[in-house]
Each structure stands twice: as structure tokens, then as C-alpha cells.
PDB file of N, CA, C and O in Angstrom, chain B, residues numbered from 101:
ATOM      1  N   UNK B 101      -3.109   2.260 -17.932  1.00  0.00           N
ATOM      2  CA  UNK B 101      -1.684   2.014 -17.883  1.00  0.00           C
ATOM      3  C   UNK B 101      -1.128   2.545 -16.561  1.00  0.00           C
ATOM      4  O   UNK B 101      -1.361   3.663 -16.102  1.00  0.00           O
ATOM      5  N   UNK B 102      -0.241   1.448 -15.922  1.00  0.00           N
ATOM      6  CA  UNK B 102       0.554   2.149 -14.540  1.00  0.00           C
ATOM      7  C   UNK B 102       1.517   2.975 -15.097  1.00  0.00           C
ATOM      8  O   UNK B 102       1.726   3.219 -16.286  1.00  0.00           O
ATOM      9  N   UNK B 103       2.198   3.464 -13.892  1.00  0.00           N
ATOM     10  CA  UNK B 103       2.853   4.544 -14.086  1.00  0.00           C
ATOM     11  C   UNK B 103       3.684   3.999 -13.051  1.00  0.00           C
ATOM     12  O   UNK B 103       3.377   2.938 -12.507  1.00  0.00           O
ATOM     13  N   UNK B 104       5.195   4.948 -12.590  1.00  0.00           N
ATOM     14  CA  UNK B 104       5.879   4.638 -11.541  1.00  0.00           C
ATOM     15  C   UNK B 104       6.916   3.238 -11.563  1.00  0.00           C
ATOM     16  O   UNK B 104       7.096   2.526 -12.551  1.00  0.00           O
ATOM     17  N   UNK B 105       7.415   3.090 -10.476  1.00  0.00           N
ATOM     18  CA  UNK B 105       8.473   2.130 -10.592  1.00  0.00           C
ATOM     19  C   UNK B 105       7.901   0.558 -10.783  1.00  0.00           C
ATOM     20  O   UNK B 105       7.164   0.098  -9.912  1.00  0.00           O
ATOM     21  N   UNK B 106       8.333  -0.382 -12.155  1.00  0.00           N
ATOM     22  CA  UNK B 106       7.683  -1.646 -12.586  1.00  0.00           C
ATOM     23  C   UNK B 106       7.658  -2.212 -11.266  1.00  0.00           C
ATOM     24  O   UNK B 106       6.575  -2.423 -10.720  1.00  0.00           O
ATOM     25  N   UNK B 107       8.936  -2.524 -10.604  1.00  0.00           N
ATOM     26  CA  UNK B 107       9.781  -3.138  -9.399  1.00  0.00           C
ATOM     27  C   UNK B 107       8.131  -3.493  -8.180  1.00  0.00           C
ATOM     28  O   UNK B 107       8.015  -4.575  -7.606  1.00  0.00           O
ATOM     29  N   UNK B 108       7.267  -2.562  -8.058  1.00  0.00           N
ATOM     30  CA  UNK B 108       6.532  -2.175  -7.633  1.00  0.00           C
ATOM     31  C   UNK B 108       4.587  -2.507  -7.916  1.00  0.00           C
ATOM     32  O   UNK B 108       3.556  -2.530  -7.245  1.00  0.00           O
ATOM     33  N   UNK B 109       4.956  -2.677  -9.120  1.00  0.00           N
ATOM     34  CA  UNK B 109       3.318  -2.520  -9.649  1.00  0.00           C
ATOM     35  C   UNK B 109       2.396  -3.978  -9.394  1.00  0.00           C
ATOM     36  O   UNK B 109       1.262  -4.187  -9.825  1.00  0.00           O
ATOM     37  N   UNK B 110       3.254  -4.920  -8.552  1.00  0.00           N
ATOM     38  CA  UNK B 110       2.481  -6.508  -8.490  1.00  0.00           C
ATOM     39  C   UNK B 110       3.403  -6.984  -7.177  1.00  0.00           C
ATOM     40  O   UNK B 110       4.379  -7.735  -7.194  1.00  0.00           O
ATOM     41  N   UNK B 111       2.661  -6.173  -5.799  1.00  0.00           N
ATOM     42  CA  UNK B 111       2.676  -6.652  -4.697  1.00  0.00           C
ATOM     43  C   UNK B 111       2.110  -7.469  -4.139  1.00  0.00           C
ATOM     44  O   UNK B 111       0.899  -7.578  -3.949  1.00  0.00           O
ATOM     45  N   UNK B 112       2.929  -8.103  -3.835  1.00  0.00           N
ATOM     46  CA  UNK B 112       1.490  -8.910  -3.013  1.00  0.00           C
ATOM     47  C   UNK B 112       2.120  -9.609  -1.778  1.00  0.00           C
ATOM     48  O   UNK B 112       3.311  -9.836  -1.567  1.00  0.00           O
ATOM     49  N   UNK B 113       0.929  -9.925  -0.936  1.00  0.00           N
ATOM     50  CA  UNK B 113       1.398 -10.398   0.800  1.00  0.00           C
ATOM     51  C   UNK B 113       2.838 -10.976   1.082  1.00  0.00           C
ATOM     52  O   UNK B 113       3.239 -11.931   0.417  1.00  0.00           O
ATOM     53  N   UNK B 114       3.350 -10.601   1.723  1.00  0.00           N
ATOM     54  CA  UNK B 114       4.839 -10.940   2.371  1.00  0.00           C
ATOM     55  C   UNK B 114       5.743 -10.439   1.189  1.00  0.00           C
ATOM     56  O   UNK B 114       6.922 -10.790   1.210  1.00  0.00           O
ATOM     57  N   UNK B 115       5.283  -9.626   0.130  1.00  0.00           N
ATOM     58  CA  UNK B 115       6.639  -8.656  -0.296  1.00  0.00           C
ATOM     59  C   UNK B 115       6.651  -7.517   0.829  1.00  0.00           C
ATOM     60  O   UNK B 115       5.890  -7.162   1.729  1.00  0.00           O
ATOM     61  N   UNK B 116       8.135  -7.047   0.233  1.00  0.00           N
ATOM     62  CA  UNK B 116       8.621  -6.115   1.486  1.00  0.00           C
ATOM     63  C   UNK B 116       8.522  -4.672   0.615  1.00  0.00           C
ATOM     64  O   UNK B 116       9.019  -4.532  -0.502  1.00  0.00           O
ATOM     65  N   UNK B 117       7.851  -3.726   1.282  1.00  0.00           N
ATOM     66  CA  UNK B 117       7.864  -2.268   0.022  1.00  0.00           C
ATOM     67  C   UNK B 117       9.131  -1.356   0.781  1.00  0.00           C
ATOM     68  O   UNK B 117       9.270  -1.025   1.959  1.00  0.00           O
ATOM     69  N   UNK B 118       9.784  -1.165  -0.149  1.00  0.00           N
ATOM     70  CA  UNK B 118      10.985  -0.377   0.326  1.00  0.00           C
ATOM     71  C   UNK B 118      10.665   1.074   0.758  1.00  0.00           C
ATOM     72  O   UNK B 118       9.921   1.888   0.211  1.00  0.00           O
ATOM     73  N   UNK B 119      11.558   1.215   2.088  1.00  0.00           N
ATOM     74  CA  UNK B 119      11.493   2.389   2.887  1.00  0.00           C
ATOM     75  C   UNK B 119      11.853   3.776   1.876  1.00  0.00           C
ATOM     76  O   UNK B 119      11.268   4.859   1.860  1.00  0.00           O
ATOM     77  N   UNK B 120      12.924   3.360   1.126  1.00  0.00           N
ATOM     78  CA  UNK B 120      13.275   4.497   0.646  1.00  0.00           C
ATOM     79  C   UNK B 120      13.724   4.068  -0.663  1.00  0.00           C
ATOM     80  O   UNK B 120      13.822   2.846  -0.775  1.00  0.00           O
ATOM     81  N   UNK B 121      14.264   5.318  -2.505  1.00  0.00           N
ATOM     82  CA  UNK B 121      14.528   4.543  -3.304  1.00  0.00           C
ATOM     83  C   UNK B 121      15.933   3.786  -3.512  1.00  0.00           C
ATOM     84  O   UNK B 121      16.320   3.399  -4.615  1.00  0.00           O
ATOM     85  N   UNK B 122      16.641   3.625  -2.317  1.00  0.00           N
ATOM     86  CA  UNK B 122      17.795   2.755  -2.392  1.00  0.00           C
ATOM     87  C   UNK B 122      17.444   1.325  -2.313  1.00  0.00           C
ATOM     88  O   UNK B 122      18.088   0.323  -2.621  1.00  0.00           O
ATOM     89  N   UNK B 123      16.275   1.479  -1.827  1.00  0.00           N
ATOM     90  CA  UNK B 123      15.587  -0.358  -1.282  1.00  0.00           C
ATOM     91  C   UNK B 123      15.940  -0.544  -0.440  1.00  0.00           C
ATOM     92  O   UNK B 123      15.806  -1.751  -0.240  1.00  0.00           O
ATOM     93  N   UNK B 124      16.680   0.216   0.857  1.00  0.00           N
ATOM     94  CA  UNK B 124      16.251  -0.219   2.032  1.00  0.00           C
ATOM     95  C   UNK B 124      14.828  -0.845   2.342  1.00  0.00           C
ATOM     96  O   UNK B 124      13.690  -0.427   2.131  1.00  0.00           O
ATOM     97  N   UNK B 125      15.354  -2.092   2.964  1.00  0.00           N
ATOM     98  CA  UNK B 125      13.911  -2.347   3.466  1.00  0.00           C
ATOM     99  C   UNK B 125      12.931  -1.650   4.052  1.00  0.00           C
ATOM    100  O   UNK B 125      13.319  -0.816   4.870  1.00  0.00           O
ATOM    101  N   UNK B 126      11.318  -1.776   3.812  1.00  0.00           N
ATOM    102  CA  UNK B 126      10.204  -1.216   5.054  1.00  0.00           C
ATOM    103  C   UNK B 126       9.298  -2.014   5.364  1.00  0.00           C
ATOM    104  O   UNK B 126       9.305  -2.934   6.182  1.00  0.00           O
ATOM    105  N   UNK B 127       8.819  -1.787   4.955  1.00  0.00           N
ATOM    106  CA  UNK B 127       7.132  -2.387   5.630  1.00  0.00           C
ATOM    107  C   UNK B 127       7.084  -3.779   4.739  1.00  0.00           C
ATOM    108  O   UNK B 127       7.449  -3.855   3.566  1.00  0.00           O
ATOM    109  N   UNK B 128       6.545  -4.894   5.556  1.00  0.00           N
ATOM    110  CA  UNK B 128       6.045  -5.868   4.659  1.00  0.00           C
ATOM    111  C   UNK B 128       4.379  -5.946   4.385  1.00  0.00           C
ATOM    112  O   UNK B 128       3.518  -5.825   5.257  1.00  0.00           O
ATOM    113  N   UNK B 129       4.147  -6.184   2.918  1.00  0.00           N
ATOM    114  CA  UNK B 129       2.717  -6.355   3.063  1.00  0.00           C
ATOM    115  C   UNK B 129       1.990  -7.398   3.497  1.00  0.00           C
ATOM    116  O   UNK B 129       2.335  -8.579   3.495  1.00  0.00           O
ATOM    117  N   UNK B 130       0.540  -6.737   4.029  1.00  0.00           N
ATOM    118  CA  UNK B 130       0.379  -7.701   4.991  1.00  0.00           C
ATOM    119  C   UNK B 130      -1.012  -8.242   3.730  1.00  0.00           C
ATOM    120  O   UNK B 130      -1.257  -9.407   3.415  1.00  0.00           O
ATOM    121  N   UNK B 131      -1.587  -7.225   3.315  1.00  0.00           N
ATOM    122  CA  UNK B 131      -3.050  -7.687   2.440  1.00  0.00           C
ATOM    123  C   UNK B 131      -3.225  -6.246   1.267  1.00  0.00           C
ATOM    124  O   UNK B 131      -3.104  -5.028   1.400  1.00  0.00           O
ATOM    125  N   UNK B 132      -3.617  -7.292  -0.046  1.00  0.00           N
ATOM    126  CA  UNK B 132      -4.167  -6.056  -0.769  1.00  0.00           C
ATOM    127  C   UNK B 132      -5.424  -6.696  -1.779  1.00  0.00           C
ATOM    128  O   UNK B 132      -5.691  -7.811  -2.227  1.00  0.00           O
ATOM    129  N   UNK B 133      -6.069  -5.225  -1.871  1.00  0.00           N
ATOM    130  CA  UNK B 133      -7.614  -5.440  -2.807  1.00  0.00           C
ATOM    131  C   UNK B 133      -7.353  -4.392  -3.506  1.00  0.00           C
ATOM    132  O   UNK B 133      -7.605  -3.245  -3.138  1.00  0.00           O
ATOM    133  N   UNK B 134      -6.945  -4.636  -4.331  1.00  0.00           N
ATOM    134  CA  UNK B 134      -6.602  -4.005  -5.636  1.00  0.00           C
ATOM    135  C   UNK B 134      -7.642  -3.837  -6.383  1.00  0.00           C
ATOM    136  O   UNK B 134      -8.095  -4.844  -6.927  1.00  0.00           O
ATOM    137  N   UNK B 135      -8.419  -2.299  -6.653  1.00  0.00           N
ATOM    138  CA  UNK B 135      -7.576  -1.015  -6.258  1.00  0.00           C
ATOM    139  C   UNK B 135      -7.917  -0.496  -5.530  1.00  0.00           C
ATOM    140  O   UNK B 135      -7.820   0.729  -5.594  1.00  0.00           O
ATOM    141  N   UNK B 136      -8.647  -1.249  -4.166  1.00  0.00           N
ATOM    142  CA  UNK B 136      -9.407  -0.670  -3.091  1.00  0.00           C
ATOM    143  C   UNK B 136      -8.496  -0.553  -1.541  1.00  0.00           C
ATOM    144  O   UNK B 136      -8.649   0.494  -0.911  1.00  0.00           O
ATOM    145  N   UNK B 137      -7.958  -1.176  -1.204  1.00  0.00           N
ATOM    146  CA  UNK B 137      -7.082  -0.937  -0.143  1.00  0.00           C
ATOM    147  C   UNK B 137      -5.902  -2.123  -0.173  1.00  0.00           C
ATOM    148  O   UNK B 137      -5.896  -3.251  -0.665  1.00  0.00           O
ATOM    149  N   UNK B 138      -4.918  -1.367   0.566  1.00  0.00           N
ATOM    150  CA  UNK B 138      -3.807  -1.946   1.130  1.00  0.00           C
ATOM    151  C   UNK B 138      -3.465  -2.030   2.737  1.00  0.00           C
ATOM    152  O   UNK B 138      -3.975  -1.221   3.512  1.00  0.00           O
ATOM    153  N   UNK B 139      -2.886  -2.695   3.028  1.00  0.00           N
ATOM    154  CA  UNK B 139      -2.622  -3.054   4.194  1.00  0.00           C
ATOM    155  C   UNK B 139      -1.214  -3.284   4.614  1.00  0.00           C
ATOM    156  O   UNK B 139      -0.873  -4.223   3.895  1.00  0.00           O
ATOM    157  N   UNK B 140       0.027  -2.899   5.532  1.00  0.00           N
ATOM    158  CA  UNK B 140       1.234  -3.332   5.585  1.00  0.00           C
ATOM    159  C   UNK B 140       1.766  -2.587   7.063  1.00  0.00           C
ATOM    160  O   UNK B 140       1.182  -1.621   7.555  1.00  0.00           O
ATOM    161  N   UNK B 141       2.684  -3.074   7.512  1.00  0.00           N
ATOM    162  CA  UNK B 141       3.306  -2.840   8.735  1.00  0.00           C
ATOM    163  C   UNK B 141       5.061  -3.554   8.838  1.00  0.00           C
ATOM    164  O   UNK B 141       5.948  -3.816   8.026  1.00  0.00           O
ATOM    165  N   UNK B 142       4.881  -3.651  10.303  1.00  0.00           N
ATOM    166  CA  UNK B 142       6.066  -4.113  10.775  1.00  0.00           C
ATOM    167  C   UNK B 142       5.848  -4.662  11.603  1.00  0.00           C
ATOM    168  O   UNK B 142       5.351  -4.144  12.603  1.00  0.00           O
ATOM    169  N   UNK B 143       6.162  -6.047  11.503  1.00  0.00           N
ATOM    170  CA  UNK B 143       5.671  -7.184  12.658  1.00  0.00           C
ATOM    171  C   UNK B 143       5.647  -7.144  14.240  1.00  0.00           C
ATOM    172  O   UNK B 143       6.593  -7.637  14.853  1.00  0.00           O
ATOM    173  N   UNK B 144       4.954  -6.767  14.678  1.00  0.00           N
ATOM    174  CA  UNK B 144       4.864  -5.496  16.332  1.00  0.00           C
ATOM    175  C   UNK B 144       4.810  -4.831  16.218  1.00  0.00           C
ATOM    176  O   UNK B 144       4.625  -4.364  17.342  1.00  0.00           O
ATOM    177  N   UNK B 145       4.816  -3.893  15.400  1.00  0.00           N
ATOM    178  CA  UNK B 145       5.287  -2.309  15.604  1.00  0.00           C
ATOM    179  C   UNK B 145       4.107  -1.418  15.226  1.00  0.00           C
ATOM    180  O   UNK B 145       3.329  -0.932  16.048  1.00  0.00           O
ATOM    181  N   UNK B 146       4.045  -1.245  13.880  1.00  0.00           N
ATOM    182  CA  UNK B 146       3.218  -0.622  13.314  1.00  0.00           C
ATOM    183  C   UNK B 146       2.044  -1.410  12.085  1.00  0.00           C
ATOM    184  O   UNK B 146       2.451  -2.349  11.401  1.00  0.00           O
ATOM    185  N   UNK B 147       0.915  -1.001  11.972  1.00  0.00           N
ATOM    186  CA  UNK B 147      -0.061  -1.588  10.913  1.00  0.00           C
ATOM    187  C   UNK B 147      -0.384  -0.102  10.473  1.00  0.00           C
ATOM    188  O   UNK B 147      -0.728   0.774  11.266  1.00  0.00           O
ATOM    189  N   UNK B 148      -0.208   0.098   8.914  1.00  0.00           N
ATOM    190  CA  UNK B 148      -1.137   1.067   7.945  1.00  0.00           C
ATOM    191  C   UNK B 148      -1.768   0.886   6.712  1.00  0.00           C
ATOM    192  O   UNK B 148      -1.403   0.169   5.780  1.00  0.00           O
ATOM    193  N   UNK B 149      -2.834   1.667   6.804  1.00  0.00           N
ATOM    194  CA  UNK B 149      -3.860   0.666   5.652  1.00  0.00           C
ATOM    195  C   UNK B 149      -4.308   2.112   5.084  1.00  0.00           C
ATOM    196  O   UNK B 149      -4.412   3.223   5.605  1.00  0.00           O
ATOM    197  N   UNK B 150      -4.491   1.690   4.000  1.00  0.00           N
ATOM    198  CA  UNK B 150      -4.784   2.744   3.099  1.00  0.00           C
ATOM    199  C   UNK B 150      -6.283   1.990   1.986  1.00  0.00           C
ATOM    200  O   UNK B 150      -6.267   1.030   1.215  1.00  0.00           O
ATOM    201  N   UNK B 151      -7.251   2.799   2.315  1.00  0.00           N
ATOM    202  CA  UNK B 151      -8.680   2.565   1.543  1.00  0.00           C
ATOM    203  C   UNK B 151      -8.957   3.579   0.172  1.00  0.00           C
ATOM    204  O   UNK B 151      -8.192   4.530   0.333  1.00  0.00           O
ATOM    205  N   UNK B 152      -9.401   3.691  -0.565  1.00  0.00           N
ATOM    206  CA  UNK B 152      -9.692   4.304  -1.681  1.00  0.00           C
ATOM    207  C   UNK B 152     -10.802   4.036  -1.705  1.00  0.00           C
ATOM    208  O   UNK B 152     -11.006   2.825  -1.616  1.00  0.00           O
ATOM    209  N   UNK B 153     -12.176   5.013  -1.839  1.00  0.00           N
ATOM    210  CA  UNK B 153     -13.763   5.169  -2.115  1.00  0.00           C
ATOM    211  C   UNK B 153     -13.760   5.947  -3.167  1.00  0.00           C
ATOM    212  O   UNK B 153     -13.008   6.917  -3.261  1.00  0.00           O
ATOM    213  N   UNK B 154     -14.709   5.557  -4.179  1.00  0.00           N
ATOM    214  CA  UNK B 154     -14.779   6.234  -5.154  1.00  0.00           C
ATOM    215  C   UNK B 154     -16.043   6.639  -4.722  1.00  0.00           C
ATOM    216  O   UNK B 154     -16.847   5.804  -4.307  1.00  0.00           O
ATOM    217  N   UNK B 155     -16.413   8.303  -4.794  1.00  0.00           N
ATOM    218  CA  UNK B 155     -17.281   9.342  -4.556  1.00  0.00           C
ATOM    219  C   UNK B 155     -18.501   9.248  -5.822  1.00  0.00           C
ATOM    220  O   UNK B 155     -18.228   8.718  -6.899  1.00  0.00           O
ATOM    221  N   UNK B 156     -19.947   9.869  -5.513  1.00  0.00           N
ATOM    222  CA  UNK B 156     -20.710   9.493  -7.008  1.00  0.00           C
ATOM    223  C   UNK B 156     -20.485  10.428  -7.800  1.00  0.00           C
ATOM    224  O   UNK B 156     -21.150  10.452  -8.836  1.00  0.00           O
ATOM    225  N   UNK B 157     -19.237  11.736  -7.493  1.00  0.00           N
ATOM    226  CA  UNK B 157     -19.099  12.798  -8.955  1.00  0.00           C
ATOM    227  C   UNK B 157     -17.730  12.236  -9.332  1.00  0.00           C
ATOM    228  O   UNK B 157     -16.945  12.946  -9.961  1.00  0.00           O
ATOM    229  N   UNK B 158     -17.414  11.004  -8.977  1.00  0.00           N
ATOM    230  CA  UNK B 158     -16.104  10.077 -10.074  1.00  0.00           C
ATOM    231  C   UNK B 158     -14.911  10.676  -9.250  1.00  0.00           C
ATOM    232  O   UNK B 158     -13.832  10.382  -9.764  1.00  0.00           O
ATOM    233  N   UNK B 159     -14.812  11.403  -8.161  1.00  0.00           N
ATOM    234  CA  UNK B 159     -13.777  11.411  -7.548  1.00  0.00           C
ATOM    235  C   UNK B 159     -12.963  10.725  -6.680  1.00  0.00           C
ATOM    236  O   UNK B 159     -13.678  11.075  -5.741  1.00  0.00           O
ATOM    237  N   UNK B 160     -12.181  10.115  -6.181  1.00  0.00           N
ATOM    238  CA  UNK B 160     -11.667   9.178  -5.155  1.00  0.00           C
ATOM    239  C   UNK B 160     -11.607  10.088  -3.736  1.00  0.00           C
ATOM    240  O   UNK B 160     -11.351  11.291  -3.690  1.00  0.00           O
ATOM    241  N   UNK B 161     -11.935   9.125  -2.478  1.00  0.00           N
ATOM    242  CA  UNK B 161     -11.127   9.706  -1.548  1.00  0.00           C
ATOM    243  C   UNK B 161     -10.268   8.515  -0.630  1.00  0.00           C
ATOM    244  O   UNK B 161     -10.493   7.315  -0.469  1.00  0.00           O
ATOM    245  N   UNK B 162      -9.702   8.985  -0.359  1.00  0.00           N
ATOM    246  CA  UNK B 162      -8.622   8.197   0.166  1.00  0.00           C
ATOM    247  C   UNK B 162      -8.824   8.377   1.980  1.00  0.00           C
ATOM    248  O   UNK B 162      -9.387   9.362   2.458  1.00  0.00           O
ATOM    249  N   UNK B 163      -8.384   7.499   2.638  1.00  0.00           N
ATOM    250  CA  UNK B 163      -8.627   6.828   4.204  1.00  0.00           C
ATOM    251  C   UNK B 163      -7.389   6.011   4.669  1.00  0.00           C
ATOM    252  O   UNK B 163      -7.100   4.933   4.148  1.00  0.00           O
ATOM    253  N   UNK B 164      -6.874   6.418   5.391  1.00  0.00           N
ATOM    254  CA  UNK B 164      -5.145   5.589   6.364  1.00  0.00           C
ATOM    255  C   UNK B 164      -5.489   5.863   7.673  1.00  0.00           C
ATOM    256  O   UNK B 164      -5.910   6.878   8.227  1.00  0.00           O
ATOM    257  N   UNK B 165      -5.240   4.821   8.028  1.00  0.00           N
ATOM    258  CA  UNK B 165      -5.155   4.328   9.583  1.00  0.00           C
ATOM    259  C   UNK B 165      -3.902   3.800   9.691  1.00  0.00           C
ATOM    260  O   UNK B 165      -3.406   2.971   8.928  1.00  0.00           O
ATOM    261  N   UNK B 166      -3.291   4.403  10.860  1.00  0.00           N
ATOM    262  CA  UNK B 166      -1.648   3.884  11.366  1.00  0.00           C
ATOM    263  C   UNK B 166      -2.484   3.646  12.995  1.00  0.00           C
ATOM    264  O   UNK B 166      -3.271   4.320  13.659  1.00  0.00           O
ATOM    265  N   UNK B 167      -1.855   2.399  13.150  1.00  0.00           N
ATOM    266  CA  UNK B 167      -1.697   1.811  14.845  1.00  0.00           C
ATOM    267  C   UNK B 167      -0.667   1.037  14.797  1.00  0.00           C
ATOM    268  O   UNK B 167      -0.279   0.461  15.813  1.00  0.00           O
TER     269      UNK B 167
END
């Protein structure tokens, strides 16, 4: 079961994830592999991607790259 805001739980490419919880706009997504990485930026500006590896004692680790 998710957790957190519904608004949120079924992104997908060219939604926009809000900067802050007023919904100012932020980042649009650019790609996701659910529940392995995401991908999103700002068209010129910035790209950040976020990876999730699951470890062999069942732990996750997590990986972000900003350019």
C-alpha cells in the first residue's frame, strides 16, 4: 500500500511534480521505471534522476545525479 499524497502516486512522463505543497509548479517528468528509477528536470536547466538498488541483505540504496 502507498502512502503520501494520492495527487502523486501515478506519474508519468510530461506530468509536472510540484515544487512545493501549494503546487507551485517544478520539475516535469521526463521518464519512470517504477520502482527502479525516475528521471525529471527543467527543460535546459537541470536533469535529476534518482535509482533505487536493492542490496542482497533486502536493503535499498538509493543513487541521484543532478546536471
Amino acid at each position: 500500500m502507498r502512502s503520501g499524497r494520492p495527487e502523486l502516486q501515478n506519474l508519468a512522463p510530461d506530468d509536472v511534480f510540484p515544487k512545493s505543497p501549494d503546487g507551485e509548479p517544478g520539475m516535469r517528468v521526463y521518464s519512470i521505471n517504477e520502482p527502479h528509477s525516475t528521471i525529471w528536470g527543467t527543460p535546459g536547466e537541470t536533469t535529476w534522476a534518482w535509482q533505487l538498488d536493492v542490496n542482497p541483505d533486502g536493503s535499498t540504496r538509493l543513487f541521484t545525479w543532478v546536471r
